[in-house]
C-alpha positions in Angstrom: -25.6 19.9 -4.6 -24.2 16.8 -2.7 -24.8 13.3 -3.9 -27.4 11.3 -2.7 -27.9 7.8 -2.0 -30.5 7.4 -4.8 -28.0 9.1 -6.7 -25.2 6.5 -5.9 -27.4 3.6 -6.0 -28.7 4.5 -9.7 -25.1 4.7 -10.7 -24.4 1.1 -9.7 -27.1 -0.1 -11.4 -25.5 1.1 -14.8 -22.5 -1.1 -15.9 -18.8 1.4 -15.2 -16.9 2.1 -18.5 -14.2 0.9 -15.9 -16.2 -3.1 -17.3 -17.0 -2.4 -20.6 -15.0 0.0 -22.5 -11.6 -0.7 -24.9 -8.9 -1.5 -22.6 -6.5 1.1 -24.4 -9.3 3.5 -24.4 -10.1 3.4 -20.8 -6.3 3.4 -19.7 -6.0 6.5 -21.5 -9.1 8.3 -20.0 -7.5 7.5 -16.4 -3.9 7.9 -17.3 -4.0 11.0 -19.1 -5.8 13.3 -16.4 -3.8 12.0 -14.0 -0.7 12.4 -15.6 -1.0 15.6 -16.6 -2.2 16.6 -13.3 1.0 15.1 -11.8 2.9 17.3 -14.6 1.6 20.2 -13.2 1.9 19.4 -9.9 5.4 18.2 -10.5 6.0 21.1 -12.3 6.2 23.1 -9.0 9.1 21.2 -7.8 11.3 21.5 -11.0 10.6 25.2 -10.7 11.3 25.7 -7.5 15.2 24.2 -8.1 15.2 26.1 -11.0 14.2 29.6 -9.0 16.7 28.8 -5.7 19.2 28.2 -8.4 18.5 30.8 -10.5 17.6 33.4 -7.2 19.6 32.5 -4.6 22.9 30.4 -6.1 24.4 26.8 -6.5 25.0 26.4 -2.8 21.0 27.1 -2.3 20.4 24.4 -4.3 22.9 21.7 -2.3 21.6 22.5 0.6 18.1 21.9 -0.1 19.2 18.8 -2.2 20.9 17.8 1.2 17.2 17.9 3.1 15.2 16.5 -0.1 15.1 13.7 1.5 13.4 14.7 4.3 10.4 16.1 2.7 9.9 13.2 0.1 9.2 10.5 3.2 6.9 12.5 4.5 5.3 12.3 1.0 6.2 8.9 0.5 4.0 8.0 4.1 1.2 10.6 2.7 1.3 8.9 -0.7 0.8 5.7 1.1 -2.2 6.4 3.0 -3.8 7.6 0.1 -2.5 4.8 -1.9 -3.6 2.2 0.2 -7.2 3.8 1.0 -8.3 4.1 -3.2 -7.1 0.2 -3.4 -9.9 -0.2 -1.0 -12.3 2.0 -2.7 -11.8 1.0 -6.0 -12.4 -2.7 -5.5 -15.3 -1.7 -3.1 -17.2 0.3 -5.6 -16.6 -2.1 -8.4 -18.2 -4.9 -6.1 -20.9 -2.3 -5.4 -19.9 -2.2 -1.8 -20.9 1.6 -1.3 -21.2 1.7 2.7 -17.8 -0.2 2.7 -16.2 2.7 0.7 -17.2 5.0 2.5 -16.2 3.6 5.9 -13.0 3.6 4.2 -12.9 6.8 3.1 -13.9 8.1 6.7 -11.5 6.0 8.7 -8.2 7.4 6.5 -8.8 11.2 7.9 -7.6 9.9 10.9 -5.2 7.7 10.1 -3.7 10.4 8.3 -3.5 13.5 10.3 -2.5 11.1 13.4 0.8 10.3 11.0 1.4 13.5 10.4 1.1 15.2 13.5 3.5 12.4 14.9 5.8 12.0 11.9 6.2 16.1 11.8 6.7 16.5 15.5 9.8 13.5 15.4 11.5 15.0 12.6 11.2 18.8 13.8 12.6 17.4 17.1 15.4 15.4 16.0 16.9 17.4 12.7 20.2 17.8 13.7 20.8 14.3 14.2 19.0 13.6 10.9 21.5 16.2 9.3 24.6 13.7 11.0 23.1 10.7 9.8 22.7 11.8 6.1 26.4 13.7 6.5 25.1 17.1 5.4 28.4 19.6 4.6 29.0 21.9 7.5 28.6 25.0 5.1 24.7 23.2 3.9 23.4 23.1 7.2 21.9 26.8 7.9 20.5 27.2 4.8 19.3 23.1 4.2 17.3 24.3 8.6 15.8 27.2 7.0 14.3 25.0 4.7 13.0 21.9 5.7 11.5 23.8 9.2 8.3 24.9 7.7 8.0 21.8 5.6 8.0 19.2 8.7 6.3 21.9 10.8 2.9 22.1 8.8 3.0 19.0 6.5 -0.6 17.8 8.0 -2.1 19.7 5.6 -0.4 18.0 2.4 -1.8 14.5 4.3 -5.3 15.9 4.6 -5.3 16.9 0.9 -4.0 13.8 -0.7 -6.3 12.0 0.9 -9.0 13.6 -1.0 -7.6 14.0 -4.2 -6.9 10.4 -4.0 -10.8 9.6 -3.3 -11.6 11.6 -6.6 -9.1 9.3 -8.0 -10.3 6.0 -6.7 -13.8 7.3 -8.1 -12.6 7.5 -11.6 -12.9 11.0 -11.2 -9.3 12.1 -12.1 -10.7 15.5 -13.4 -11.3 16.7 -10.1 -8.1 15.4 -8.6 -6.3 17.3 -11.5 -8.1 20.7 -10.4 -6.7 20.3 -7.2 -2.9 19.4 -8.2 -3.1 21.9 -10.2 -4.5 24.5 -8.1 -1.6 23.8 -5.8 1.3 23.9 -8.1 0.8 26.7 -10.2 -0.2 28.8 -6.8 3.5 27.2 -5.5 5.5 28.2 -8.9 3.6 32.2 -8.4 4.4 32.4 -4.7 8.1 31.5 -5.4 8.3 33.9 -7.4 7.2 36.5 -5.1 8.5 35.0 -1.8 12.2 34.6 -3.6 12.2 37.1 -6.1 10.2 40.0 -4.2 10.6 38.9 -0.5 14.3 37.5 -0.8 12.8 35.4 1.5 15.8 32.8 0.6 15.6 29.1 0.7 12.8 29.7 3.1 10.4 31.1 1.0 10.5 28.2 -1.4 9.0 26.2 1.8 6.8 28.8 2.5 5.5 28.9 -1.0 4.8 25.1 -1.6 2.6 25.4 2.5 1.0 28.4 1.3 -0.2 26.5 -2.2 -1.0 23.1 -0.7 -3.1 25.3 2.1 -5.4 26.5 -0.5 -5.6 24.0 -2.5 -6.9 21.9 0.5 -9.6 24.5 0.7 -10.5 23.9 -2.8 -10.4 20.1 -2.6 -12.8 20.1 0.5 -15.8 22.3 -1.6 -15.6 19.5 -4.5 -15.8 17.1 -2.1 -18.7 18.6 -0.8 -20.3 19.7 -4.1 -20.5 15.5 -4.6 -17.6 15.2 -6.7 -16.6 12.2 -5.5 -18.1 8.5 -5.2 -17.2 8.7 -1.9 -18.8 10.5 1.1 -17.4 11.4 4.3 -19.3 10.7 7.8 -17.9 12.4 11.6 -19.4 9.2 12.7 -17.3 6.7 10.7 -14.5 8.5 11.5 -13.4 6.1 14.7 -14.2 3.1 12.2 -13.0 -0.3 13.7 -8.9 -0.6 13.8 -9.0 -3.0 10.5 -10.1 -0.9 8.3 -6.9 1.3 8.8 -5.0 -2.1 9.2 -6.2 -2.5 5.5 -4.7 0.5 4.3 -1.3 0.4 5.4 -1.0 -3.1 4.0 -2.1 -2.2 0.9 -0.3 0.7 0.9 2.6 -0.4 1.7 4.6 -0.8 -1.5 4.2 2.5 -2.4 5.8 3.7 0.8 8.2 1.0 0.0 9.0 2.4 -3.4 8.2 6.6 -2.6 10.6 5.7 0.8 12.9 3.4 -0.7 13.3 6.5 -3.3 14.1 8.7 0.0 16.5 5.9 1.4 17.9 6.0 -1.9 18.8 9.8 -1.9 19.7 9.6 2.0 22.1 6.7 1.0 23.4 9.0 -2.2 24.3 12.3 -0.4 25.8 10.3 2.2 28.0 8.6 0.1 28.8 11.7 -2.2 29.6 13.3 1.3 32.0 10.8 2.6 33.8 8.4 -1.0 33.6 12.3 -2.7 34.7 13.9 -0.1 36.9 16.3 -2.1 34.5 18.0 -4.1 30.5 17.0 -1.9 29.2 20.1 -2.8 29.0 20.7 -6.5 28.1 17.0 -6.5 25.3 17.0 -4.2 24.1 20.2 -6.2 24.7 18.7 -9.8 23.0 15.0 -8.1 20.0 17.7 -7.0 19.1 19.0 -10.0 19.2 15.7 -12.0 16.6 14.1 -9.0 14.8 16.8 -9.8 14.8 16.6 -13.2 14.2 12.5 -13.3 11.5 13.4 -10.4 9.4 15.5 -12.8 10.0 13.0 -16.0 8.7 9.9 -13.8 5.7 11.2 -12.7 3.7 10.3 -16.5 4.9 6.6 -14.5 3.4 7.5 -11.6 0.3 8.1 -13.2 0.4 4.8 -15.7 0.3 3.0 -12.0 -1.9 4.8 -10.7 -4.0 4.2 -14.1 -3.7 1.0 -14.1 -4.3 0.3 -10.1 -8.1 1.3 -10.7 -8.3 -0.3 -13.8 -7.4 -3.1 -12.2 -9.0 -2.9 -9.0 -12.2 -2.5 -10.3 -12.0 -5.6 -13.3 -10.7 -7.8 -10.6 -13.3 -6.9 -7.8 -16.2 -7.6 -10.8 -14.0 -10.9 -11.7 -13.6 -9.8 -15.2 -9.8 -11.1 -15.3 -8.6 -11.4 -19.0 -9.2 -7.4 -19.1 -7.0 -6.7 -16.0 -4.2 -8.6 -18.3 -5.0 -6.8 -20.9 -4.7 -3.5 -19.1 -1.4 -4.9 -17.6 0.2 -5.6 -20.4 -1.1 -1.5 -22.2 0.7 0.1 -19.2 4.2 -1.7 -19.7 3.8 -1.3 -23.3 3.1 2.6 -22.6 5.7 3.1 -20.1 8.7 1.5 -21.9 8.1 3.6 -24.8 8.0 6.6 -22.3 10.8 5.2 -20.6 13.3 5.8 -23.7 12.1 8.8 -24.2 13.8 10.1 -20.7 16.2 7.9 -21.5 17.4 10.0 -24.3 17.1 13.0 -22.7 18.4 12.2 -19.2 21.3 10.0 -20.2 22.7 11.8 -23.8 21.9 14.9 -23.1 21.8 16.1 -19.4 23.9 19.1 -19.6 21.1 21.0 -21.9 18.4 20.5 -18.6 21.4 21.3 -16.1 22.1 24.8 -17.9 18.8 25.8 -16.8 20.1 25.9 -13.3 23.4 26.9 -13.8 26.2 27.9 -15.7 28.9 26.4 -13.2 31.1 24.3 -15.6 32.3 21.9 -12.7 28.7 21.0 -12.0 27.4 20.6 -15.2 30.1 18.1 -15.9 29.7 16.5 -13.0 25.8 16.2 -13.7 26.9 15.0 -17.4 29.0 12.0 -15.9 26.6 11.1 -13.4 23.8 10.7 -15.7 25.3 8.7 -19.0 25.5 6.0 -16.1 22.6 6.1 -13.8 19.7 6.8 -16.4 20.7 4.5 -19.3 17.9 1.9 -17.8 15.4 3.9 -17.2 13.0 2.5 -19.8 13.0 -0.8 -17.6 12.0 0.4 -14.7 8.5 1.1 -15.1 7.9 -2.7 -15.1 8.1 -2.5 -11.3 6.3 0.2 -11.1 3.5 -1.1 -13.1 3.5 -4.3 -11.0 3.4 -2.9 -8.0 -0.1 -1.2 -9.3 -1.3 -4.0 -10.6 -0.7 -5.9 -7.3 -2.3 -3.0 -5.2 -5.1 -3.1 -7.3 -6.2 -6.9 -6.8 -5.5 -5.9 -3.2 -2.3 -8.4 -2.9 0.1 -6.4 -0.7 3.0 -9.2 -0.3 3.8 -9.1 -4.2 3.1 -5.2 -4.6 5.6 -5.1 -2.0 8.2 -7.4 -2.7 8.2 -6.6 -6.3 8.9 -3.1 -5.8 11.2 -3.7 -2.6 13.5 -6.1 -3.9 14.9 -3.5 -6.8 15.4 -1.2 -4.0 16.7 -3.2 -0.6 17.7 -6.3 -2.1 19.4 -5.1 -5.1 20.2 -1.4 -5.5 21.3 -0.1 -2.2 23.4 -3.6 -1.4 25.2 -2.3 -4.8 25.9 1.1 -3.6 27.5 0.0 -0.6 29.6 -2.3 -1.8 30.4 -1.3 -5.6 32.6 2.0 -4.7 34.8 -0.2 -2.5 35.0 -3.0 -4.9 36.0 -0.8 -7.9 36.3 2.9 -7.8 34.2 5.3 -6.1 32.4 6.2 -9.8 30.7 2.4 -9.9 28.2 4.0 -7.3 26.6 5.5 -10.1 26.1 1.6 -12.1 24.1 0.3 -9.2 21.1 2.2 -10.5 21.4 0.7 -14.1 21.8 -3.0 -13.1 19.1 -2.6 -10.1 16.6 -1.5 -13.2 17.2 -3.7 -15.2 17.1 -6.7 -12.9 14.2 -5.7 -11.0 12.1 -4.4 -13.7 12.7 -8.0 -16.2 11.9 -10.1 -13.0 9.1 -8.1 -12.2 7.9 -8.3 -15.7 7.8 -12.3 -15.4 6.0 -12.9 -11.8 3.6 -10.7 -12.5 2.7 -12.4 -16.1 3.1 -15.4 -14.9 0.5 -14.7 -12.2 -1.9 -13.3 -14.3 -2.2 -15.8 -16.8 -2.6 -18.8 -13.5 -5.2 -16.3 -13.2 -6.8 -16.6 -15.9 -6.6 -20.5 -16.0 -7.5 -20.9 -13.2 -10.8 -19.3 -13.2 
């Protein structure tokens, strides 16, 4: 049965655990869904390295690393839509601007599958020029096409569905958002099984596997919308909603396309430089770089979620102007996602060939994995600062310091230091840029945004 106004309305009128409850308590009730709803979601793309490793070989696996990047801007541009969009929402329900929300809600549909359908079209288009710019190894390319074409062919449907899940979100429903992640990935870990192991469908039916799942788990994500699941309701008619609205989300949403892209510039800037200063050995480094992204990819996400977490939090103590708790939940989710942060520290950095002999038992790639990841992860505990900046940022709805906070570690610091480090020493210092950029960005984020919350706090 769908939601009804009187429904909604006699919600509002009762005060949102969102305003009242235990800071620590409350983060955890968001986070913690979330999070393990991004595990399980994430899981699929750990899995699915692991099976075209395991199924189809080493060279698989490079050539699919070579495309990754690829496939994560198109989910760095879904992300933020979706991003951008629950900002909105969450500060418009907290104010008790229903009608708002929903215009919102409404207006993103299009937004979205208009992205998609152009973003999709240009890269199917244009991939072998895409393949020269990023430098992908002759013997990569066949097997890296036969991937990525089904991904950029029907990635609309991944658009569509994140902006839903990301409704449930921005409701404080992460329960439902969690059925629907993990829906998809458990159907994508099953059908690459089948489509790799049973088909021998090749690298192919890994793309095939994660449509397929994403298909039906948009199915599934549309009946709980319907069955009032969300705060939010969609309208035909608000659909064409006046130009700012969607203005308004891709400010907002901004730094996280910022950050998810910068993370795809990152990779496109990494296999091109392991393609062109490694020359001499490109392939069992883009393979043994592969599996440690995704690896790292699948032990960020609890980060991902701590934003995301703290984002609502945020967004709706700000919009009801209850400021000394949005500091309060600030300073939980740094305090959370350090201590996280050297957890993955310890496993990434000291002991990286244990997670690389799941994939392999090639000797020149684990210890090329092994090198690469004493240097480049022994930061990582610092670099959820940024990350939980840039949510706190979105969710008071100030895009220039989400995005500049996020965007400096990126493209002022980090890729700067990859192009210039390998000439200036020894093509090995590519892998300290990512060490230094954490640790610089994630301290001076740490500062501003303290420093902005307590003028806050003063001030008012």
């Amino acid at each position: 049965m769908s939601t009804t106004t009187a429904d909604i309305e006699l919600a509002q009128q009762q005060e949102s655990p969102l305003l009242t409850a235990p800071i620590f308590k409350q983060f955890c009730f968001l986070a913690i869904p979330t999070i393990l709803g991004m595990l399980i979601s994430g899981l699929y793309s750990f899995v699915d390295a692991l099976f075209i490793s395991q199924g189809i070989g080493t060279q698989a696996m490079g050539a699919v690393s070579a495309v990754f990047p690829i496939q994560m801007l198109l989910i760095a541009i879904s992300t933020m839509l979706g991003s951008g969009m629950a900002s909105l929402i969450s500060r418009y329900l907290g104010a008790k601007r229903q009608q708002d929300a929903n215009q919102v809600f409404s207006a993103s549909f299009l937004l979205a599958v208009g992205s998609a359908l152009l973003l999709c079209s240009l890269a199917y288009s244009n991939l072998d020029t895409i393949f020269n710019l990023l430098a992908v190894p002759e013997a990569l390319k066949a097997q890296a096409t036969s991937y990525i074409t089904p991904i950029v062919l029907f990635w609309v449907v991944g658009f569509v569905c994140n902006q839903i899940t990301e409704g449930f979100r921005a409701s404080g429903n992460p329960k439902a958002m969690m059925q629907v992640l993990t829906t998809a990935s458990v159907l994508n870990i099953v059908l690459d099984a089948v489509f790799i192991f049973v088909f021998e469908w090749g690298v192919a039916g890994a793309a095939w596997a994660t449509i397929a799942a994403i298909s039906i788990a948009l199915i599934m994500a549309i009946q709980l919308q319907i069955k009032g699941e969300s705060k939010v309701q969609f309208s035909k008619q608000q659909l064409f909603s006046p130009f700012k609205f969607h203005t308004k989300i891709l400010s907002l949403g901004l730094p996280v396309l910022l950050s998810h892209g910068g993370f795809s510039v990152i990779l496109a800037a990494t296999i091109y430089s392991i393609s062109t200063v490694f020359a001499n050995h490109s392939e069992p480094l883009i393979t043994a770089h592969g599996i440690l992204v995704r690896s790292y990819m699948f032990l960020f996400l609890p980060i991902i979620g701590m934003m995301v977490a703290l984002q609502t939090l945020a967004g709706f103590n700000y919009g009801a102007g209850q400021y000394q708790r949005v500091y309060k939940a600030y300073l939980v989710a740094c305090a959370v996602s350090f201590g996280w942060g050297l957890i993955v520290t310890f496993i990434l950095a000291f002991n990286a060939q244990w997670l690389i002999a799941l994939f392999t038992q090639d000797q020149q790639v684990t210890e090329l994995g092994k090198q690469i990841a004493l240097i480049s992860f022994c930061a990582f505990a610092l670099s959820g600062f940024c990350m939980m900046s840039s949510g706190l940022f979105q969710g008071m709805g100030r895009a220039l310091p989400a995005t500049m906070l996020d965007a400096a570690r990126t493209y002022i610091v980090l890729l700067p230091l990859m192009a210039v480090l390998p000439g200036a020493f020894n093509p090995d210092a590519l892998w300290w840029s990512f060490p230094i950029a954490d640790t610089a960005g994630g301290l001076f984020a740490l500062a501003f945004s303290l420093f902005t919350l307590k003028k806050l706090i003063k001030s008012n």
